[in-house]
C-alpha positions as a Python dict, from the first residue, in 0.01 Angstrom:
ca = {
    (1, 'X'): (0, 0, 0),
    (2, 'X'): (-299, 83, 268),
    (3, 'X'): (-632, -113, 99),
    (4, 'X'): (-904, 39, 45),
    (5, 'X'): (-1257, -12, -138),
    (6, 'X'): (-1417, 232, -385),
    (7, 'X'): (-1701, 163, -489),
    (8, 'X'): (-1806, -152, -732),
    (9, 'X'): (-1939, -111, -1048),
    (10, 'X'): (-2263, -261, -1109),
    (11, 'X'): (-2290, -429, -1434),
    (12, 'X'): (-2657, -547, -1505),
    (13, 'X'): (-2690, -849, -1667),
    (14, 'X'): (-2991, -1039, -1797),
    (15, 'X'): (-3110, -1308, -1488),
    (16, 'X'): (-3061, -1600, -1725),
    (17, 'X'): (-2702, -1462, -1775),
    (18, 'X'): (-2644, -1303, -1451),
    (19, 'X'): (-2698, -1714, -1279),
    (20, 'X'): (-2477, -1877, -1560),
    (21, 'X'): (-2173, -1604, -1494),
    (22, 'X'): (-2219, -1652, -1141),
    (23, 'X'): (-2197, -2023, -1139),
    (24, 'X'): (-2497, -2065, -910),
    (25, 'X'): (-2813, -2254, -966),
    (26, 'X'): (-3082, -2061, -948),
    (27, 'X'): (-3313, -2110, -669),
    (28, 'X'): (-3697, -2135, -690),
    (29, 'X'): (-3847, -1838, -553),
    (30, 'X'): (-4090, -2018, -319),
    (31, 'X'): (-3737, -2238, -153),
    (32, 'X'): (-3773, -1977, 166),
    (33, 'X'): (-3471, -2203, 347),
    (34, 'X'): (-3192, -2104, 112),
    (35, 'X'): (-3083, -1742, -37),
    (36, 'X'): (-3003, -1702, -380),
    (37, 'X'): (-2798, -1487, -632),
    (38, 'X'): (-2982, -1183, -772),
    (39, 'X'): (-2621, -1056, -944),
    (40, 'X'): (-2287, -1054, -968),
    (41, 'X'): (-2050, -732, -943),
    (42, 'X'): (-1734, -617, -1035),
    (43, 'X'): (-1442, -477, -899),
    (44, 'X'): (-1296, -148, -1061),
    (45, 'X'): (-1020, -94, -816),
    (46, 'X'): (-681, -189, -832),
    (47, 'X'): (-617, -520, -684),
    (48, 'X'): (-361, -451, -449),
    (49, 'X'): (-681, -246, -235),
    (50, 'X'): (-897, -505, -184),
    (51, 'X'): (-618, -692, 47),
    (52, 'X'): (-823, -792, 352),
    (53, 'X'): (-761, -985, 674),
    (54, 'X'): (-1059, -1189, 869),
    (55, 'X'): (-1242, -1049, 1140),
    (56, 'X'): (-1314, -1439, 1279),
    (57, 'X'): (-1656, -1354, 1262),
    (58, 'X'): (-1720, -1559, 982),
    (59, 'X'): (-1660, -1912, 836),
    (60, 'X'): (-1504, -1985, 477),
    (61, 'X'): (-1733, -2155, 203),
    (62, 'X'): (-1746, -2319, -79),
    (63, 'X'): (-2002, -2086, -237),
    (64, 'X'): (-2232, -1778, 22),
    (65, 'X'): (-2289, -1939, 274),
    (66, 'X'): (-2663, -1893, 324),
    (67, 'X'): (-2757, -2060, -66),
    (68, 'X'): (-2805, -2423, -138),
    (69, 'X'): (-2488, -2660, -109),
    (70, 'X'): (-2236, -2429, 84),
    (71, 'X'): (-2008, -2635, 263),
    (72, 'X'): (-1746, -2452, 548),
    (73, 'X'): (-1387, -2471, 384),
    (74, 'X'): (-1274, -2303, 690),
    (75, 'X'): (-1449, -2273, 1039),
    (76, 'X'): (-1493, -1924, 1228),
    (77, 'X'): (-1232, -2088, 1495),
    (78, 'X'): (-982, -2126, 1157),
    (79, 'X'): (-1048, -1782, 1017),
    (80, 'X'): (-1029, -1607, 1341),
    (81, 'X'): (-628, -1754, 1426),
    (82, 'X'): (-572, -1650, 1070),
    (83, 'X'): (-696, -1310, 1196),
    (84, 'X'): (-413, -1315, 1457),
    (85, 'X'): (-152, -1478, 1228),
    (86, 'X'): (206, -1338, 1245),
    (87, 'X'): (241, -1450, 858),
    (88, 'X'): (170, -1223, 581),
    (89, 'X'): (71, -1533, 413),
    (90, 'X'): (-242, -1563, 588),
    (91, 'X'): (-394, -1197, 477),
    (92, 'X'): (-641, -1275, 218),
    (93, 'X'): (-712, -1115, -121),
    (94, 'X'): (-1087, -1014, -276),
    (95, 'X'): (-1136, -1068, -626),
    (96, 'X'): (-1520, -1148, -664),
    (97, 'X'): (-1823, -1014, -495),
    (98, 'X'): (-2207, -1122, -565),
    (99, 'X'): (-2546, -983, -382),
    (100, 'X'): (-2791, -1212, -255),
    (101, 'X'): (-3171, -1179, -275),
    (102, 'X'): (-3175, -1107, 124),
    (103, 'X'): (-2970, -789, 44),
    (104, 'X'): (-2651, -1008, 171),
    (105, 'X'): (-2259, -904, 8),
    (106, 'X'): (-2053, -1198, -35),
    (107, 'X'): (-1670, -1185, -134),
    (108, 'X'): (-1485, -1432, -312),
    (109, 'X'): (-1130, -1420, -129),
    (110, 'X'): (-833, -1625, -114),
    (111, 'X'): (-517, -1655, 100),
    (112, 'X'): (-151, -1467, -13),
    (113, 'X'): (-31, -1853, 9),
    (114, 'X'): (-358, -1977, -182),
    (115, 'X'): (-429, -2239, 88),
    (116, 'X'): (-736, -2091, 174),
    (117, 'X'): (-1024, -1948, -108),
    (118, 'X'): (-1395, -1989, -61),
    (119, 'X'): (-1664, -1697, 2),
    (120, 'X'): (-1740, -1507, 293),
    (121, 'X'): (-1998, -1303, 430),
    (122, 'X'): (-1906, -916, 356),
    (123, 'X'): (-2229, -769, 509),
    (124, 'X'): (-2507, -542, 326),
    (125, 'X'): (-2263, -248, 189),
    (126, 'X'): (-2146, -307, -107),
    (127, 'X'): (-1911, -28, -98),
    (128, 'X'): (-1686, -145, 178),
    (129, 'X'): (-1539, -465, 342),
    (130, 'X'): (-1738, -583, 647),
    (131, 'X'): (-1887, -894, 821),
    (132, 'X'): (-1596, -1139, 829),
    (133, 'X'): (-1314, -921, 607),
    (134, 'X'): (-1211, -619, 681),
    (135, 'X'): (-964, -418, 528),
    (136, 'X'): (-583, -486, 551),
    (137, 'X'): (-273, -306, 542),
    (138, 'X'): (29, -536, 453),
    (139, 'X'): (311, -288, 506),
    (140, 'X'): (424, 19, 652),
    (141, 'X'): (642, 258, 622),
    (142, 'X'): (1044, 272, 720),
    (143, 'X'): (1303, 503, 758),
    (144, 'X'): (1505, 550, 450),
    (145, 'X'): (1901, 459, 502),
    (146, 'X'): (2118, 770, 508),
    (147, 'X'): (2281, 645, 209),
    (148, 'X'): (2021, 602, -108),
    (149, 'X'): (2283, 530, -425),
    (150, 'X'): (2567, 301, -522),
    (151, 'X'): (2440, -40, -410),
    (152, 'X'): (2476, -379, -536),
    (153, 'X'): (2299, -743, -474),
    (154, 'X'): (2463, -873, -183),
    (155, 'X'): (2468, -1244, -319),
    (156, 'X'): (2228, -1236, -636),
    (157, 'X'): (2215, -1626, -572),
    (158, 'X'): (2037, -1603, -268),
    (159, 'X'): (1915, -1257, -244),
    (160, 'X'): (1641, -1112, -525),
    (161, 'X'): (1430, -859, -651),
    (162, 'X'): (1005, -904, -574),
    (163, 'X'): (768, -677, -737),
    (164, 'X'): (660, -647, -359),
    (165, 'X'): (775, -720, -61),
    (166, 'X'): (788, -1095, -47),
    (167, 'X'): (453, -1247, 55),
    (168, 'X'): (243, -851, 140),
    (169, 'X'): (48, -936, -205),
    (170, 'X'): (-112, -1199, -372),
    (171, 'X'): (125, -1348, -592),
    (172, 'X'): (372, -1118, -557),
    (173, 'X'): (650, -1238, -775),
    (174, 'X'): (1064, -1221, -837),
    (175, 'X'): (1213, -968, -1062),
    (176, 'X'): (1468, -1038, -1325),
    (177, 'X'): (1654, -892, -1594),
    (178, 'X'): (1915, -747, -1428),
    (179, 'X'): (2308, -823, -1354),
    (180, 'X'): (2433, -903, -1035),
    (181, 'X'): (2701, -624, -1129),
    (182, 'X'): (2434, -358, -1173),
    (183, 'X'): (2445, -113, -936),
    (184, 'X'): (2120, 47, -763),
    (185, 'X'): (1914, 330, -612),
    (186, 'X'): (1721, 306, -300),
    (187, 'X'): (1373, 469, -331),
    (188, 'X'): (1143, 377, -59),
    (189, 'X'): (1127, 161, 262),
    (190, 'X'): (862, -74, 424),
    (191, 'X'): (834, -324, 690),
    (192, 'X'): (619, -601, 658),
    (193, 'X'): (298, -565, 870),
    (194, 'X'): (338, -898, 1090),
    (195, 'X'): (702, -988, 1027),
    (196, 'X'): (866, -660, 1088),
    (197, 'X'): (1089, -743, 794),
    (198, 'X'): (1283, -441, 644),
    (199, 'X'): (1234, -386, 251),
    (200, 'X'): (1403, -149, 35),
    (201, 'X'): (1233, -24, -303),
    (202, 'X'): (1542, -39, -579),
    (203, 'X'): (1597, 79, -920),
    (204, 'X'): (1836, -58, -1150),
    (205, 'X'): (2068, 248, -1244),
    (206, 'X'): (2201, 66, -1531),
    (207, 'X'): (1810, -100, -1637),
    (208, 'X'): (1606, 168, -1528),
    (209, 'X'): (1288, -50, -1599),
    (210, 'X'): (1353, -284, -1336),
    (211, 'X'): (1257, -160, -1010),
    (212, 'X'): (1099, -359, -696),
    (213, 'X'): (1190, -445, -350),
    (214, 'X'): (1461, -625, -128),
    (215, 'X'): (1519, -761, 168),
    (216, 'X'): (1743, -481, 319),
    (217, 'X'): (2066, -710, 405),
    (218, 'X'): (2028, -847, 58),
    (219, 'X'): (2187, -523, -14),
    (220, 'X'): (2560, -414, 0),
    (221, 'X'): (2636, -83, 69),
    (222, 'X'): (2894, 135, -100),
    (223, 'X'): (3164, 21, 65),
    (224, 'X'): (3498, 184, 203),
    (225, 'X'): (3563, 119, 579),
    (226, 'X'): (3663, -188, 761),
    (227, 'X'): (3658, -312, 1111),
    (228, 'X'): (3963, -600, 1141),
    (229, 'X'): (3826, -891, 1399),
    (230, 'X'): (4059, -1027, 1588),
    (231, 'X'): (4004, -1393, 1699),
    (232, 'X'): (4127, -1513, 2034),
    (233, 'X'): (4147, -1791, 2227),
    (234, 'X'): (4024, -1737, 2576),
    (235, 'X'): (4164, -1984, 2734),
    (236, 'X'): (4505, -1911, 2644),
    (237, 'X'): (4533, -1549, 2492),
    (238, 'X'): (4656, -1615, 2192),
    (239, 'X'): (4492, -1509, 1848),
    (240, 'X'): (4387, -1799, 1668),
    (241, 'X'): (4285, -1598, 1318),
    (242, 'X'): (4170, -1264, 1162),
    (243, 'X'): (3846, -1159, 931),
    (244, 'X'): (3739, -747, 859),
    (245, 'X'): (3344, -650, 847),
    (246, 'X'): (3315, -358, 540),
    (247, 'X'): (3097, -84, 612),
    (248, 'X'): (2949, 253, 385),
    (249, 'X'): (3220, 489, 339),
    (250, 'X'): (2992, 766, 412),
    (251, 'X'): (2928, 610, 810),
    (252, 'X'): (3120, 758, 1084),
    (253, 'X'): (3118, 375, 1256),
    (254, 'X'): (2955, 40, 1250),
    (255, 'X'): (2767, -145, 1497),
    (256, 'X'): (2941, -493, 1478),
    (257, 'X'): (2687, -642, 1770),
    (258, 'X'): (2387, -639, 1475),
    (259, 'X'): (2195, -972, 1377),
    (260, 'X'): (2410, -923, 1041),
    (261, 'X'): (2738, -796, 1161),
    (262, 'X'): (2746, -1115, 1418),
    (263, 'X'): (2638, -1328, 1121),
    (264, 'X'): (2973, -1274, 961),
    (265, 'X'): (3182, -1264, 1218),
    (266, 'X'): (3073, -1616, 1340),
    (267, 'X'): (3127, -1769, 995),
    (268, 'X'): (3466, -1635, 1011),
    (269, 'X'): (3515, -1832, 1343),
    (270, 'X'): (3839, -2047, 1232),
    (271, 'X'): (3815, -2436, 1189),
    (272, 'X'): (3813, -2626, 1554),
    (273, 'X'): (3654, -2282, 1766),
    (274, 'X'): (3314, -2208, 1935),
    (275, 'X'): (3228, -1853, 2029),
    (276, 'X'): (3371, -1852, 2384),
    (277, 'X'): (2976, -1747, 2483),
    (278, 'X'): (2643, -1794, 2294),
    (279, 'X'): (2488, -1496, 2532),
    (280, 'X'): (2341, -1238, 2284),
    (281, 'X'): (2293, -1404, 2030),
    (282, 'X'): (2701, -1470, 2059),
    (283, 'X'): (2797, -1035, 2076),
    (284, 'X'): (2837, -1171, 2435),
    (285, 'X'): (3205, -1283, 2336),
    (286, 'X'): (3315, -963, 2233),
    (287, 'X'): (3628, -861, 2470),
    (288, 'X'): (3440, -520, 2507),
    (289, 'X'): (3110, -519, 2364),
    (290, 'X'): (3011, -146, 2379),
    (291, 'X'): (3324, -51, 2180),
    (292, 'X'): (3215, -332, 1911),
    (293, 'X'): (2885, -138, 1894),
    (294, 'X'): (3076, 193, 1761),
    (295, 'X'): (3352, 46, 1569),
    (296, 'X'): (3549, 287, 1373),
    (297, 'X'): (3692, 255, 1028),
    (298, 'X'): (4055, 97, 1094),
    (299, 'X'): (3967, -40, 1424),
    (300, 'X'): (4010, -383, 1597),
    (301, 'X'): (3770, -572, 1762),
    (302, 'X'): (3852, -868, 1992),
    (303, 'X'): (3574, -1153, 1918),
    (304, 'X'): (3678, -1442, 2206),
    (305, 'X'): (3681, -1821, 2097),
    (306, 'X'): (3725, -2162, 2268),
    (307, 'X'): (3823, -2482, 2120),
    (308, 'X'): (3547, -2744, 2005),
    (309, 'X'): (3531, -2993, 2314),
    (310, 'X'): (3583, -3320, 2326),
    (311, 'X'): (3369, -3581, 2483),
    (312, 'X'): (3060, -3359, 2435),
    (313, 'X'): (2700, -3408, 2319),
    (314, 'X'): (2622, -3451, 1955),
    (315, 'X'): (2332, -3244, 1946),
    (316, 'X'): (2062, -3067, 2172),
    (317, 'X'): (1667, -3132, 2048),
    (318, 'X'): (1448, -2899, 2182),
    (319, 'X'): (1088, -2996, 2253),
    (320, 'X'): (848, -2656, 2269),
    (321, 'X'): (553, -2726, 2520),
    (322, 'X'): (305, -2513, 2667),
    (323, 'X'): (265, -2448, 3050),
    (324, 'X'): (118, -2769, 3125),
    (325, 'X'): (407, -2950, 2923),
    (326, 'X'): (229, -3060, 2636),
    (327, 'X'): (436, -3050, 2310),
    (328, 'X'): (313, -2797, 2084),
    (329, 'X'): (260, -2926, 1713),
    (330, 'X'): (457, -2689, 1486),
    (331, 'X'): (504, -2657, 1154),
    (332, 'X'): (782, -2866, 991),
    (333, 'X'): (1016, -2583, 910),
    (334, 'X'): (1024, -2415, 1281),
    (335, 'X'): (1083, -2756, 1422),
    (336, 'X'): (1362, -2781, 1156),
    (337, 'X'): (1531, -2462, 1251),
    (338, 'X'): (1507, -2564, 1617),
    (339, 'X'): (1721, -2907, 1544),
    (340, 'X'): (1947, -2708, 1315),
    (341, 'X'): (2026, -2452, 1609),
    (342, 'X'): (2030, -2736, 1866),
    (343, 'X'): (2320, -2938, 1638),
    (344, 'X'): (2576, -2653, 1615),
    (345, 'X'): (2895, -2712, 1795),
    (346, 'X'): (2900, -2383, 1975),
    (347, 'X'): (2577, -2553, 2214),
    (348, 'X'): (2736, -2843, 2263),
    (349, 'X'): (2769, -2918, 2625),
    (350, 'X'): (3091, -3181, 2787),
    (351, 'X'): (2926, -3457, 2851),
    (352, 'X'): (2810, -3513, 3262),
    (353, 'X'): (2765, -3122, 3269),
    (354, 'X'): (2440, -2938, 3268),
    (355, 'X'): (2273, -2784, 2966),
    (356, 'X'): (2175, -2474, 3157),
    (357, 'X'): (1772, -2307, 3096),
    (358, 'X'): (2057, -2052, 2918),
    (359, 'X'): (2184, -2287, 2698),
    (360, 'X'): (1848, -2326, 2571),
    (361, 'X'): (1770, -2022, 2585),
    (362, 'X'): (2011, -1932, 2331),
    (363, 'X'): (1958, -2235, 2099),
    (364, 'X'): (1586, -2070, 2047),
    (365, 'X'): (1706, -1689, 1994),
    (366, 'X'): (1934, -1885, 1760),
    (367, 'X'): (1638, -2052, 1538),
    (368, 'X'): (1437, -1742, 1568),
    (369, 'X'): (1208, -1911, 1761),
    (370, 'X'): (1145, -1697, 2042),
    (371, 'X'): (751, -1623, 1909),
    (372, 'X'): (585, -1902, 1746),
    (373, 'X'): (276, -2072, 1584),
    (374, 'X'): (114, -2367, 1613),
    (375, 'X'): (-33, -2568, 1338),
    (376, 'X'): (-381, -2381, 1417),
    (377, 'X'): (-208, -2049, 1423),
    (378, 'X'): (-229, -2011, 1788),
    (379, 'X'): (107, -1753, 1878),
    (380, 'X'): (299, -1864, 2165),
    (381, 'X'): (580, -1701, 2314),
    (382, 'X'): (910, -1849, 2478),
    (383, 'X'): (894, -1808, 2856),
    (384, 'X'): (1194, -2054, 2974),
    (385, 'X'): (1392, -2358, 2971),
    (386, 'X'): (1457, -2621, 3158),
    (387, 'X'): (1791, -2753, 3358),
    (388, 'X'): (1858, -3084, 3223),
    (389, 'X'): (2173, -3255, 3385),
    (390, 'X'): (2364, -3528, 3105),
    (391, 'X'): (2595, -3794, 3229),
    (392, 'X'): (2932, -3911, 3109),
    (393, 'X'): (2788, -4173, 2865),
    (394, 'X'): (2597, -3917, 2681),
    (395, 'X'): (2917, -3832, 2453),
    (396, 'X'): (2827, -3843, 2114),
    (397, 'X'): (2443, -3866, 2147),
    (398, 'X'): (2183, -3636, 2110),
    (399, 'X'): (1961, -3507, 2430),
    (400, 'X'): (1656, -3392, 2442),
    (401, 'X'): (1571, -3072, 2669),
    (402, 'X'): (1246, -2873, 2719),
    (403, 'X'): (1163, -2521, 2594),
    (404, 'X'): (831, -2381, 2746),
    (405, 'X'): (606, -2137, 2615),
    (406, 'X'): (297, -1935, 2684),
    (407, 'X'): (-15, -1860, 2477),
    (408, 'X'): (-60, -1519, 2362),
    (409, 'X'): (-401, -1386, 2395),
}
């Protein structure tokens, strides 16, 4: 999906025409402080290559930016920490593109999330992006997994098809029409530019017509091997309960440490445990974690567990502040995830002990929090946390702890 601009095809219009099309007033050739429209032109090329990302060169506005009435939608400040975004939300689509009587190209763009749209200076070609766009590329390309047929829809409730992958075009959209019993055939693989996300290209074997992309764990492999997990108490020995991870028939093991693998083992966790250690992302409680990470059809992995404490803090609330301790303003859902991760029992601390820089440590891997943005799209990056010592009356309540992070320039 690499963008690219071919170029436009001039369509000459009439001046009386060409100003009412454009939706400009026309400007009186003797007004030497403002520009004006000579002509509008059109794009022949396919939409999904005019994707385009700003150079922060260049504000937003409300119409170009050098004619009569343009007001700034978005400063050069704004446009240039969308420019350094993590989001493919923030890349930015061009869909119209005028010529000003000073020889000037301005595109009509808006954002992948549609919070943003307004003109921009595009420079004096006309056959390429330049001045404050410049060409994007959304995705790129994976490896394919060694296995391409036989799949199904993990859990077609919560995992679906997109006609791209989700958010690397404008308006790219969900896919139905097919059963969550259909079976399908991998055909390509992407990662999303800024995210890093893994996407699979599918086709329906059973609705051949319906083909589009999926977030890769969305998918379940033909299956045929199993891994039992054994459960066990730590502090006494004893197993405390069982669950199995499935894995393609056709792989010789399975790496039960992954971000996925450890999601289903700790939701098999029985009623009234904690993961004996959140280290890792919690792979740290593994009896033996290099033999979890090549676990062989049939065999048994030891996952260690403690009992829930008593006595212990409610919940842990993690303020993110920069290096000179000022809270960072987020966005509501990161702040969200952070109070999510900090409420789980396995962070929970006995109350008059010390949730360790660790502890918090882990609660942030946890959210997926250790890169984030600010509300002006500033990226900061976790660095540490802080010791912060509870006493014995803090049973039951929720403390609040410091996580401190670092601009990324």
């Amino acid at each position: 999906m690499k963008s690219s601009l071919k170029k436009s095809l001039y369509v000459g219009l009439a001046a009386v025409s060409v100003l009412a099309a454009s939706g400009f007033a026309a400007q009186n050739a003797s007004a030497k402080s403002y520009a004006y429209v000579t002509k509008p032109e059109y794009f022949t090329t396919a939409p999904e290559s005019r994707n385009v990302v700003p150079t922060g060169g260049n504000a937003l506005y409300t119409k170009p930016g050098t004619t009569k009435g343009a007001r700034v939608i978005a400063s050069t400040t704004t446009m240039g920490n969308l420019a350094k975004s993590v989001k493919s939300t923030d890349f930015f689509r061009a869909y119209s593109i005028v010529k000003t009587n000073r020889g000037s190209v301005y595109y009509k763009v808006v954002s992948f999330d549609g919070r943003y749209r307004g003109w921009i200076y595009g420079g004096k070609d006309d056959t390429k992006f330049g001045g404050g766009i410049t060409p994007a590329t959304t995705t790129k390309s994976a490896t394919m997994p060694s296995v391409t047929t036989g799949y199904t829809i993990a859990d077609a409730s919560k995992n679906t098809i997109w006609t791209a992958p989700k958010n690397t075009q404008y308006k790219a959209a969900k896919i139905t029409g097919f059963d969550s019993t259909d079976t399908f055939t991998v055909t390509g693989a992407e990662t999303k530019a800024r995210e890093g996300s893994l996407y699979y290209q599918v086709k329906d074997d059973q609705k051949p017509s319906v083909t589009g992309w999926i977030y890769y764990s969305g998918l379940k492999a033909p299956q045929g091997n199993t891994v039992k997990v054994n459960y066990v108490d730590k502090t006494t020995g004893n197993s405390v309960g069982t669950s199995s991870l499935s894995f393609d028939k056709n792989a010789s093991y399975t790496n039960a440490t992954t971000t996925d693998n450890l999601k289903s083992i700790l939701s098999g966790v029985p009623s009234g445990y904690v993961p004996y250690s959140n280290d890792y992302g919690g792979s740290a409680s593994f009896d033996n974690r290099d033999a979890a990470a090549i676990a062989k059809n049939g065999d048994t992995v030891t996952f260690n567990v403690k009992p829930v404490a008593t006595n212990t803090t409610k919940a842990i609330k993690v303020t993110l502040v920069d290096q000179s301790g000022n809270a960072l303003k987020l966005n509501p859902n990161d702040q969200a995830a952070a109070d999510a991760s900090g409420a789980k029992a396995a962070f929970q601390v006995p109350a008059g002990s010390t949730i360790t820089a660790n502890d918090i440590q882990n609660i942030i891997i946890d959210a997926h929090l250790t890169n984030v943005l600010d509300s002006l799209n500033n990226k900061y990056q976790f660095v540490s946390g802080s010791d912060t010592p509870t006493t014995t009356s803090d049973a039951g309540n929720t403390i609040t702890v410091r996580a401190t992070y670092q601009l990324v320039k």
